[in-house]
N, C-alpha and C positions, 0 to 999 in steps of 0.2 A: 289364228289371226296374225300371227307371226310368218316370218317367209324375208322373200325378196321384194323390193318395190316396185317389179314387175307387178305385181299381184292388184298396185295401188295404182297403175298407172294404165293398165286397162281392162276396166270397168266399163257395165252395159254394152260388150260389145260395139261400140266405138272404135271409127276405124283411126282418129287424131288421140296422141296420149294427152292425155289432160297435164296441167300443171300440179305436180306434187311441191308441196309445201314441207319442207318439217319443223315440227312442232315440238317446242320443251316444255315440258305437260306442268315440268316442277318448278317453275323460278317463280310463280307468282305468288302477293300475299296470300292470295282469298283458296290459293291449293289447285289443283288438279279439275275439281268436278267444273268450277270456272272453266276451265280451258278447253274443255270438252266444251260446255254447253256453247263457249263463242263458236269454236269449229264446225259446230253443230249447225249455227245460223249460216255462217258462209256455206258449208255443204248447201241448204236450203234453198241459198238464193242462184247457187252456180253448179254444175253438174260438173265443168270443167277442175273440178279441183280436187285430187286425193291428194292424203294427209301421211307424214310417216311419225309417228307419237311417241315420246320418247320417254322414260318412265318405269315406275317399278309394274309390271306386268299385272299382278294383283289387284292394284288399284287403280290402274286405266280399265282393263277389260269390263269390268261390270257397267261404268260409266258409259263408255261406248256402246255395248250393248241393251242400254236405256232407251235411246236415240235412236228412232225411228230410221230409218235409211243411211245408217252412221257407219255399220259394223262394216260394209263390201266398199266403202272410200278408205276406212282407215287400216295401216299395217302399225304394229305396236312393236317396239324394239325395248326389249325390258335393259332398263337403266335404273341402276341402286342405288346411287349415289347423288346428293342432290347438294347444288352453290347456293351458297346463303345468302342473304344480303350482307353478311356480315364479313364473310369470307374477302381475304385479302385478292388482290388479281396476281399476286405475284406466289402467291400457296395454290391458286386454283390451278395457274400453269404447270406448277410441280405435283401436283396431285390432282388435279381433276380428270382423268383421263376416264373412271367409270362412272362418272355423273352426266346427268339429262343434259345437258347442254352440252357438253363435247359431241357427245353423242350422236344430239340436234346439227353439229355443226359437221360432223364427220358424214354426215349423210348428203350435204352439199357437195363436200368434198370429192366424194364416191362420185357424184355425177346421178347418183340416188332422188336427189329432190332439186329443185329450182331453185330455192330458197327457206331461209329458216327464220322462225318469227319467237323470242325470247320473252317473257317478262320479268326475268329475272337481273341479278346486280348489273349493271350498265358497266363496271369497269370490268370486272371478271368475263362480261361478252365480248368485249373489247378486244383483251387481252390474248385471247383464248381464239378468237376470230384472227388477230392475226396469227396467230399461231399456227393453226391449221389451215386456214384458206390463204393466207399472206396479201400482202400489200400490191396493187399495179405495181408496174414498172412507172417509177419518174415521181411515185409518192412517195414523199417523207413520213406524215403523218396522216392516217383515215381522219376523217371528220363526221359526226354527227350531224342530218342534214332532219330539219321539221318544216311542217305547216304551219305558217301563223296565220289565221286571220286577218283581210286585210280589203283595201277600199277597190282594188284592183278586178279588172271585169271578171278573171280568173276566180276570182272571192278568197285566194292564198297567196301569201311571200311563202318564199323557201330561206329559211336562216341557218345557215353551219357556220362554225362549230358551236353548238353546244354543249358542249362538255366531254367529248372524247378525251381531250387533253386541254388543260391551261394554258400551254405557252404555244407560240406561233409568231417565228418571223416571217420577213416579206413576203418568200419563195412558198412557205404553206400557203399564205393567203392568197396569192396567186393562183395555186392549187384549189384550194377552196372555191375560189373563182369559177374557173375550168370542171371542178365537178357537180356544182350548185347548176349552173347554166345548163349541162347536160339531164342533170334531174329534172330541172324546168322543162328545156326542151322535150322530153320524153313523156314525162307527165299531166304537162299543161299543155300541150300543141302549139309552143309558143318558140318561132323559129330563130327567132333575134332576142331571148331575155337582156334585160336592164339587169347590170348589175351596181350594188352601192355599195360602199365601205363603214361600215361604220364607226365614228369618231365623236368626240365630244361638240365637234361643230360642223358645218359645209364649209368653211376657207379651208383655205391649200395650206395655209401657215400653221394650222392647228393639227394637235396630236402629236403621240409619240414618234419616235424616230424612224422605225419601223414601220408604222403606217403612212408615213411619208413618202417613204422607199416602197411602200406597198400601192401606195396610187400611182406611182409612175410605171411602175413595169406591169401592173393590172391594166391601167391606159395603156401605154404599150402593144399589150397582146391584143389586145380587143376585137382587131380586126379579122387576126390571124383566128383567134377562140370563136370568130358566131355574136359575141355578143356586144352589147354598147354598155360602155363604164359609164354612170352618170355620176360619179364622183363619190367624195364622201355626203356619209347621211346621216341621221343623228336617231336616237333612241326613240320620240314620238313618228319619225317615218319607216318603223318595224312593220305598222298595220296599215303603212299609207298605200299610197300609189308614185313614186316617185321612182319606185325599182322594183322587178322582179323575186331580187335572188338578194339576199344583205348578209354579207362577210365582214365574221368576228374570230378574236380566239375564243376557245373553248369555256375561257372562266369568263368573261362577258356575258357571253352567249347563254351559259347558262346561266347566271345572276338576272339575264331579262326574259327568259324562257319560265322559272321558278314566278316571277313577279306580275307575268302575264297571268300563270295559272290562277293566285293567287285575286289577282284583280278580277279574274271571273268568277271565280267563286264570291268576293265581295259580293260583284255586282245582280248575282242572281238570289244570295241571303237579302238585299238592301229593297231588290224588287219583289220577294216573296212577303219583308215586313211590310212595304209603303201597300202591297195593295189587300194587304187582310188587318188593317189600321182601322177600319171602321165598317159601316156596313153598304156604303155608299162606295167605299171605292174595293170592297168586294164584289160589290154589284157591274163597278165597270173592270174587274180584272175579269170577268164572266163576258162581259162584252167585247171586250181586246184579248180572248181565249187566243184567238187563231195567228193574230200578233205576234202575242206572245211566246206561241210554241213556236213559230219561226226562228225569235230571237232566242228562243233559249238552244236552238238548234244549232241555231248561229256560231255560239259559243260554248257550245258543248265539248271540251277536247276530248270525250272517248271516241267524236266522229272523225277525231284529225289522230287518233292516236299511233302512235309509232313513227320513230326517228329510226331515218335508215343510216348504215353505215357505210360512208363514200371513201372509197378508195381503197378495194378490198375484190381479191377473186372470186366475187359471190356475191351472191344479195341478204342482206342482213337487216330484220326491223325488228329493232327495242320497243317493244311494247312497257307503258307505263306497270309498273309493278302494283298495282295497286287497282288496275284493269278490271273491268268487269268484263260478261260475256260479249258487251257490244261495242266494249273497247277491242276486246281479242279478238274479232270478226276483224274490227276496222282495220285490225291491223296486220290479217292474213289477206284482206282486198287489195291493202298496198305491195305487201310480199307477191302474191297473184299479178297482178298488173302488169307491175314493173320487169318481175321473171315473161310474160308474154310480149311485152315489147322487146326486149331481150336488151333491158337497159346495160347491163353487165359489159356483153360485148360493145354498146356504144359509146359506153363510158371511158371502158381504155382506149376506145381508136381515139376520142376526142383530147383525154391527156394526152398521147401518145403521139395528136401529128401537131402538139404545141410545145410542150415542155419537150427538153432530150433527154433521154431513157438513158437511166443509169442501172447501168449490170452490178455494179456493186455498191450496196448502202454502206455511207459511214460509220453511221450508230446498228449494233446488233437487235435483231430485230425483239430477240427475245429480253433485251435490257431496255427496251422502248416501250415495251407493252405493259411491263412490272411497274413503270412508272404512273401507271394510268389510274386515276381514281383512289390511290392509295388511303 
């Protein structure tokens, strides 16, 4: 089962190569047989998708070989060495080089897979991501791009940064800008997204100094980028309708990404006690069954799970580390996708005919990336 990704990429005689994905078998909590069993379901639902699995050989093969129609999609690349969640991003880079996710990522690199889908530490992918695949031309800093749930016909916002990095002047947000809009574009079929800022208020006079400076030269481009600015937006229009795309820095971003999750899970404990409270409104959670499962699907995040990583020679999705099988599906469908519309390349033309490409960054790349998530 081992080999080249030739092997993985054509299957049943097919005369188009499928999308290969690869896969880091070991960053998640729940372990390896998880990561199988999601790949398992995408295999199920898509014939276009071989997998390249990264992992101690040992303990993938048997797994795979469980799995009905598993063994002839997937090629297994034995990796020893496995990032903790605990593991720094700035030791990973010095030392990660024989663990499951380098590994995962080296195989993008190669030109081997399409895309790679992690659920392992978010800043050691990061890190490690630019390390081996590196940054576009004309970006400063990648950003964490997600789905939120939202009132919009699409039924998703697109919010970054969430948590790649903390800090972010005008020029990232702008950035952010410019590659949120493209994600939209590509993924939603939406040829002009709304983009909003997010600030403590909608007046122009409010907010920090930097996002002052960041509404005007985000206005500014607007034109030039595809998309229409509708200004600054506030924290309750994350799941509105009043923008497409909503740009934050990373410690925001993540402070309302965490608070969202948080508020779903309330709201699905608060609706499991009110309707087994008695026997009468067990009787109508029985009759609002089908409601019900809607709403909880609604807001389910293992179906929106994985934040991709923008602004990087590859396609990159962070799966929640705590993932089940129908998280880690969710989140090789978006890997898949995005790799078949070939967001990749249209991501840097669209930085590329706005911002001016700079051949040489200030900050070293590899002293940017240690700073991440520490």
């Amino acid at each position: 089962m081992t080999g080249t990704s030739q092997s993985a990429r054509a299957q049943n005689g097919r005369t188009t190569l499928p999308i290969v994905i690869s896969v880091d078998a070991m960053g998640g909590d729940a372990g390896p047989a998880v990561v199988v069993e999601g790949i398992a379901k995408s295999a199920a639902k898509n014939p276009d998708i071989g997998f390249i699995l990264h992992g101690p050989i040992e303990q993938l093969e048997p797994l795979v070989l469980r799995k009905r129609g598993l063994k002839n999609r997937v090629e297994i690349r034995d990796a020893r060495d496995v990032v903790t969640m605990e593991d720094k991003p700035s030791q990973v880079m010095r030392h990660g080089k024989g663990t499951s996710m380098w590994s995962a990522l080296e195989a993008v690199k190669s030109g081997d897979a399409d895309g790679v889908v992690s659920c392992g530490n978010t800043g050691a992918l990061m890190a490690l991501s630019m390390l081996r695949l590196r940054k576009l031309p004309g970006i400063n800093r990648p950003a964490i791009a997600i789905l939120w749930p939202s009132l919009n016909p699409q039924g998703f916002n697109v919010m970054l940064d969430v948590g790649a990095d903390v800090k972010a002047d005008a020029n990232d947000l702008l950035q952010f800008a410019l590659m949120g809009t493209s994600y939209v574009r590509n993924s939603m079929d939406i040829d002009c997204p709304r983009v909003g800022l997010l600030n403590v208020g909608t007046e122009e006079h409010k907010g920090r100094s930097e996002l002052k400076e960041a509404y005007q030269i985000i206005s500014d481009s607007a034109d030039t980028g595809g998309f229409e600015f509708t200004g600054f937006v506030e924290g309750s229009d994350i799941p509105g309708n009043v923008a497409d795309v909503i740009v934050t820095d990373g410690f925001t971003g993540n402070v309302a990404i965490k608070t969202g999750e948080g508020t779903a899970s309330l709201l699905r404990t608060a609706l499991r006690d009110a309707f087994e409270h008695s026997f009468l409104s067990r009787l109508a959670a029985i009759l609002a069954y089908t409601s019900l499962s809607r709403l909880s699907k609604r807001i389910d995040p293992r179906r929106v799970n994985g934040g991709v990583f923008l602004g990087l020679n590859g396609i990159v999705v962070k799966s929640h580390g705590g993932s089940d099988a129908t998280g880690v599906s969710a989140a090789v469908k978006l890997a898949f996708h995005l790799a078949q519309q070939g967001f990749g390349e249209k991501l840097a033309a669209r930085v590329a005919s706005v911002l001016p490409l700079t051949q040489d960054n200030p900050a070293p790349e590899t002293t940017q990336a240690a700073d991440i998530s520490e």
